[in-house]
N, C-alpha and C positions, 0 to 999 in steps of 0.2 A: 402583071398585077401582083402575083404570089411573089415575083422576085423582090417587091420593092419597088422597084423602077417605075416612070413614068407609064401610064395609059390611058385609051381613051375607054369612058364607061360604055360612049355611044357604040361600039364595037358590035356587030351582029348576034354575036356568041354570046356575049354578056348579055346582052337586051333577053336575049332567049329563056336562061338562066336565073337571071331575076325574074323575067315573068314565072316562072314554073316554079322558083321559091313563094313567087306572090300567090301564087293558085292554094297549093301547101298553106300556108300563111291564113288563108282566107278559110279554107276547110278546117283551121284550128281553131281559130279564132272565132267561126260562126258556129263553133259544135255545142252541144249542148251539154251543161255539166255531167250529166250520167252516160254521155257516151265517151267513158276508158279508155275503152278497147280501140277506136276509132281517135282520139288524141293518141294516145302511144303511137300508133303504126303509122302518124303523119309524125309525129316527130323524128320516130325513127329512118322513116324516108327522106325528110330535110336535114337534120345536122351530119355532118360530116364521120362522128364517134358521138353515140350518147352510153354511159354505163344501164347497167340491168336496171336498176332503179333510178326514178327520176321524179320530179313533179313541176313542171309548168303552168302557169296561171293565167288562160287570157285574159288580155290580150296580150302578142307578144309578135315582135317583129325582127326583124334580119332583111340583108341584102341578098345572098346568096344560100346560108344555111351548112353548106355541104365545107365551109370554113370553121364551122366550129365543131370543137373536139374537146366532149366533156367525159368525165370519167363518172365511175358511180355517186349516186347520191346528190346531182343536182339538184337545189331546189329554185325557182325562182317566182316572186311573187306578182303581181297584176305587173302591166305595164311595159316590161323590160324591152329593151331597143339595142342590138348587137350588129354592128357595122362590118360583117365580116369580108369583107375586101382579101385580106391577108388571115391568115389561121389565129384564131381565138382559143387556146387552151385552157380548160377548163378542170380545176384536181376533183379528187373524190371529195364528195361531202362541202362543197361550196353555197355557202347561201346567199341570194341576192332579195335582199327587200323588195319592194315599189317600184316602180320607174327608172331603175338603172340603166345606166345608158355604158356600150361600151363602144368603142371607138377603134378599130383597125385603121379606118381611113382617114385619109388625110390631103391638105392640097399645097402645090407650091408656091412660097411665102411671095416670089419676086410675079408680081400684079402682072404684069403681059402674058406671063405662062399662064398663070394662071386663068385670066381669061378666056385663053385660045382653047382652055379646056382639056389638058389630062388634069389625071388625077395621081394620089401615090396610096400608097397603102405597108403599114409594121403589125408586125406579130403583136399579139396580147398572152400576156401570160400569167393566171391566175393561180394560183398552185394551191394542195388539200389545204381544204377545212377554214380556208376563210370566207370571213362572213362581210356584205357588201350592205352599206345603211341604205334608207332610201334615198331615191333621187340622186344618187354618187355617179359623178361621171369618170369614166375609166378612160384616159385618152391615149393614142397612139403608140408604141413602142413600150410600153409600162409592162413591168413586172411586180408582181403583189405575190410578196413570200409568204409559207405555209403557217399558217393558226393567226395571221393578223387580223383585225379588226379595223373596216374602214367606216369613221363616221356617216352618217346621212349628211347628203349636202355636198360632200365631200368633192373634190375636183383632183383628181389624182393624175397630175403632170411628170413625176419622177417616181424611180420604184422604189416601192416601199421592203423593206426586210421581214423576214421571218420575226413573228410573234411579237407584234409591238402593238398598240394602239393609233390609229392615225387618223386626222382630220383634219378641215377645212378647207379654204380658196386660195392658195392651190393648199394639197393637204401635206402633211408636215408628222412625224412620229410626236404624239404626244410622250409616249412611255412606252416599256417594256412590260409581258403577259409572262409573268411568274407562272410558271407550272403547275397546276392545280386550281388557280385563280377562280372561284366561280363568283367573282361579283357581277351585279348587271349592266349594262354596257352603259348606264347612265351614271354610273360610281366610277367607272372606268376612264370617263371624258373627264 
């Protein structure tokens, strides 16, 4: 599964796994906003790498958990859904709106195989300080370079470069983030 290659999810190990990120999942998800201390130390027990500082918003979901590798300064808002099959890297200071979905996994195109049921799975790689719109989907194998902006909505099928503006279906660089730029991201589109 981490190489790439074909597997099956039904595998005993993986079954195991997943439950035990769902358990996790489920103690985060049903906490109660003023217990902190009790979010942090389930987060920290599920992802893989999270930095010292963080902020997570349930509801929030994953496959596995112990895939994703965030650095300091994660924020991510209600919602968010991260497929981690394959490692999901995550830079300092990444922010995810609403609903973002990200996508490690993936399945094989030719219908037989795919039927009979493996599965595949590509690295995600988000690098610092980008910020993710609502509802942006992040799909399989993508790289998203440092200080870009991806619209809301957005379907990010190829990777996008360092410090550009990008959006739509599939998303596309609108333009280039000048140095200092502080306009709001709605003067930006």
């Amino acid at each position: 599964m981490l190489a790439g290659q074909l597997y099956l999810a039904s595998d005993p190990e993986l079954v195991a796994e997943r439950l035990q990120a769902r358990r996790l999942l489920h103690r985060f998800n049903l906490s109660a906003p003023d217990e902190s201390a009790l979010r942090e130390a389930t987060l920290r027990e599920l992802f893989g790498r999270i930095g010292p500082s963080f902020s997570i918003e349930p509801p929030f979901y994953c496959d596995y958990g112990y895939n994703i590798l965030a650095d300091d300064g994660l924020y991510m808002n209600f919602g968010c859904v991260v497929l981690d099959v394959c490692p999901v890297h995550i830079g300092a200071g990444v922010m995810f709106g609403p609903y973002v979905q990200v996508y490690a996994a993936h399945h094989p195109l030719d219908a037989r195989l795919r039927c009979a049921g493996p599965e595949l799975g590509s690295p995600v790689w988000i690098e610092d300080r980008v910020w993710v719109g609502g509802g942006a989907k992040i799909c399989p194998g993508v790289r998203i370079g440092r200080d870009s902006v991806i619209g809301a909505g957005s379907v990010v099928t190829r990777d996008i470069p360092p410090g550009v503006v990008a959006a739509g279906n599939p998303c596309r660089v609108l333009r280039d983030i000048p140095a200092g730029d502080l306009r709001s991201p709605e003067e930006l589109l």
